[in-house]
C-alpha positions as CSV (number, residue, x, y, z in Angstrom):
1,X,19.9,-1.9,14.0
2,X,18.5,0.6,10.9
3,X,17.8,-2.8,9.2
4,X,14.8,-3.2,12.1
5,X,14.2,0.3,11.8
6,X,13.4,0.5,8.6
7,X,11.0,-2.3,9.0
8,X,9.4,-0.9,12.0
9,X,9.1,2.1,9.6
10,X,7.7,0.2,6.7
11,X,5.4,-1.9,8.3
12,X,3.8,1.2,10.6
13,X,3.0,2.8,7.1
14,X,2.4,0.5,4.7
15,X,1.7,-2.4,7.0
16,X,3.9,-5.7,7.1
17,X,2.3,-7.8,3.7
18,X,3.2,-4.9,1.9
19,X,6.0,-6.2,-0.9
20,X,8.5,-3.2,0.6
21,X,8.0,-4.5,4.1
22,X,8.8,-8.1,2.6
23,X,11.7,-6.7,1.2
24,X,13.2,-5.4,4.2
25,X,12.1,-8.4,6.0
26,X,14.5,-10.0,3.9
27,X,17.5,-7.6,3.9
28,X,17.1,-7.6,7.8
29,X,17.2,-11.8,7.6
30,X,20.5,-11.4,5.4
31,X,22.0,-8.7,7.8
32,X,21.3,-10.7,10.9
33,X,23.1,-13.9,9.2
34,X,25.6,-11.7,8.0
35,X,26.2,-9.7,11.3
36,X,30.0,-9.2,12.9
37,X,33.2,-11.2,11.8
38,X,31.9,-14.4,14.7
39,X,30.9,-17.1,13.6
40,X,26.7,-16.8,13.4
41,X,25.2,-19.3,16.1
42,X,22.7,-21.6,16.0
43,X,20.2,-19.0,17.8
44,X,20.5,-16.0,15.4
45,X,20.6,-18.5,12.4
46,X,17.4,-20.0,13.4
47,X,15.9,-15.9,13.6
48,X,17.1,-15.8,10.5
49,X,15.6,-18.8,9.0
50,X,11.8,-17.8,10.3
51,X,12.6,-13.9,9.2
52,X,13.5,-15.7,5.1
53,X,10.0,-17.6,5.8
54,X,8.5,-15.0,6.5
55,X,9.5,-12.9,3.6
56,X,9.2,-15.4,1.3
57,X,5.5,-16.4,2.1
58,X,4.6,-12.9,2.0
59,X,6.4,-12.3,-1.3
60,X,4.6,-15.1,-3.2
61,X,1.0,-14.3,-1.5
62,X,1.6,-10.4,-2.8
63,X,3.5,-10.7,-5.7
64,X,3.5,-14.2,-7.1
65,X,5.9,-17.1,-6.5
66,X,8.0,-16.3,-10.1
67,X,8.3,-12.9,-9.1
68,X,12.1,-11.8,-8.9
69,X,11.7,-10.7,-5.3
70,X,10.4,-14.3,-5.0
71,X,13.0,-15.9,-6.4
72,X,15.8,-14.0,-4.5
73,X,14.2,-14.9,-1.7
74,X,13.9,-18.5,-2.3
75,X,17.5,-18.6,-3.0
76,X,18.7,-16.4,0.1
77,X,16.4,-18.3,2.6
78,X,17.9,-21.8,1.0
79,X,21.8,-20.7,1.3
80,X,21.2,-19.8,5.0
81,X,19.4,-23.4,5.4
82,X,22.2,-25.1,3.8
83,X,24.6,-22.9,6.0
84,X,22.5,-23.8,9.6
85,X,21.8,-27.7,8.3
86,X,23.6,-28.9,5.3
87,X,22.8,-30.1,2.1
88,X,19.2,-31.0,2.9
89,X,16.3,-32.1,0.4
90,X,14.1,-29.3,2.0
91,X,16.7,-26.6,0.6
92,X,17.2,-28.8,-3.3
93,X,12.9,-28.6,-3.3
94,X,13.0,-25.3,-2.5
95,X,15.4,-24.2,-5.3
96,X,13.8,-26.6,-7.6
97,X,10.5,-24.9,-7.4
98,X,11.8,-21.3,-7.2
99,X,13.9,-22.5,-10.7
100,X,10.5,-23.9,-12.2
101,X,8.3,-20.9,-11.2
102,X,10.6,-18.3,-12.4
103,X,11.1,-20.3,-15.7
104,X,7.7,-19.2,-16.5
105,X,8.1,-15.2,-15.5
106,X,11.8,-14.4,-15.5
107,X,12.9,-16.6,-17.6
108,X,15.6,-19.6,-17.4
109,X,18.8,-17.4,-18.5
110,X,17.8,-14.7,-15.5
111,X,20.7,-13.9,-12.9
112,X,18.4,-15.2,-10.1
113,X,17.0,-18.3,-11.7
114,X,20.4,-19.3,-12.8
115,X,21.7,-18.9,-9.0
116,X,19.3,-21.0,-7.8
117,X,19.6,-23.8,-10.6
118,X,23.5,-23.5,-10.1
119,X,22.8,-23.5,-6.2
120,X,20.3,-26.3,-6.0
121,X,23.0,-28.5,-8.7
122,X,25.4,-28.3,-6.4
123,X,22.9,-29.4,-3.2
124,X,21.6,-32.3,-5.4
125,X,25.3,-33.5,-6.3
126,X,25.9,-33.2,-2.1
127,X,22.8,-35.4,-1.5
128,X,22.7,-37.5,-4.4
129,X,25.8,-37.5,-6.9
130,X,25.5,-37.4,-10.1
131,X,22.9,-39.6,-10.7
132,X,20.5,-36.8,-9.1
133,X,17.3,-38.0,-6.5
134,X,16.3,-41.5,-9.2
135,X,12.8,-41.3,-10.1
136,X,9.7,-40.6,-7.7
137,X,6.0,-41.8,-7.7
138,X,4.9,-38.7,-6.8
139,X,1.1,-40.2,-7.8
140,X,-2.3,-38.5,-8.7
141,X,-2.1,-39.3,-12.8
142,X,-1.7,-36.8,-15.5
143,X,-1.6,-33.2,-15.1
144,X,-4.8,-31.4,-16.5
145,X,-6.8,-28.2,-15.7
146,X,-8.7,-30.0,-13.2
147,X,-6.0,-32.1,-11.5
148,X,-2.7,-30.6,-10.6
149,X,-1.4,-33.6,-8.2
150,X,-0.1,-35.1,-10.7
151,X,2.5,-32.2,-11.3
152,X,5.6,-33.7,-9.2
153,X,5.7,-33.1,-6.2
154,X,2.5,-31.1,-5.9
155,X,0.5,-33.7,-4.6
156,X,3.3,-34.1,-1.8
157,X,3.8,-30.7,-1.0
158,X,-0.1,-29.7,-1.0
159,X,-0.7,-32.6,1.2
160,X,2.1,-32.5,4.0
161,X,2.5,-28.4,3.8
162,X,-1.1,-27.1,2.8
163,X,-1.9,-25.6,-0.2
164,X,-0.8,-22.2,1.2
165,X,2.4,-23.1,2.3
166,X,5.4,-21.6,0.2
167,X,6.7,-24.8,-1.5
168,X,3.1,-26.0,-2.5
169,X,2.5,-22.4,-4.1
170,X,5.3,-22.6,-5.8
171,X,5.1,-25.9,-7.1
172,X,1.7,-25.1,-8.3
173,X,2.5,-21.8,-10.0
174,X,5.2,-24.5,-11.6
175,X,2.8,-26.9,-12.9
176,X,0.2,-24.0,-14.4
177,X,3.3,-24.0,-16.8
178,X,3.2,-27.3,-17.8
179,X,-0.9,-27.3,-17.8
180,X,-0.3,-24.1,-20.2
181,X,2.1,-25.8,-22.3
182,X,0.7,-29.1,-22.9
């Protein structure tokens, strides 16, 4: 397809970290999802899943996890899990953390952040109702410059994930907000 041309392209000149190979690593994940007037099957949702990963681990490594391509990348790769599996808690943490990180560089009115807050609402009423996920002990005591686990949900993320994984960058880049702000 020119979607995968494009990135072959891309990635031959500007090699495939590159923010414009991300980028097109991304529109190819939305074409194959959005491909023909079937019904997408499990097989080309699941290509599409690892091609969002993709993009969006490579977006927040090169530009930052509040960066708009960041963002709209966190939000596509969390509609097309909720399209393969449902409202799952995977997809609600994802938006949550995209939400929090772009609080800090887009800002809370933004198109994107408000599409994910709006998206992830509407997950979190699916999963929980209106009474939203109750309280956590996430653990590891107050947030300081020398201990972020006590951000929530950092702790969690850093320890089943890695510190490198998406959701913990994200969370983190979250939490340097609230360290900032104290």
């Amino acid at each position: 397809t020119f979607c995968r041309e494009q990135l072959a392209i891309a990635e031959d000149a500007l090699g495939p970290e590159h923010p414009t190979s991300l980028e097109l690593v991304e529109a190819l994940a939305r074409a194959v999802v959005m491909e023909g007037d079937q019904p997408v099957d499990d097989e080309v949702q699941t290509e599409a899943l690892k091609l969002f990963h993709r993009a969006l681990e490579g977006t927040c490594q090169a530009l930052g996890p509040g960066h708009p391509n960041a963002v709209r990348t966190a939000l596509h790769f969390a509609r097309a899990k909720a399209e393969k599996h449902g409202a799952t808690e995977e997809a609600h943490d994802l938006l949550s953390a995209a939400v929090d990180a772009s609080a800090r560089t887009i800002g809370d009115e933004h198109p994107l952040a408000v599409q994910c807050r709006e998206l992830r609402d509407e997950i979190r009423m699916q999963l929980w109702g209106e009474d939203g996920p109750g309280d956590f002990d996430f653990g590891g005591g107050p947030i300081d410059d020398d201990n972020f686990e006590g951000a929530p949900g950092l702790g969690l993320r850093r320890g089943t994930a890695g510190p490198q994984h998406v959701e913990a960058m994200l969370a983190a880049a979250a939490s340097s907000v609230t360290v900032a702000g104290r």
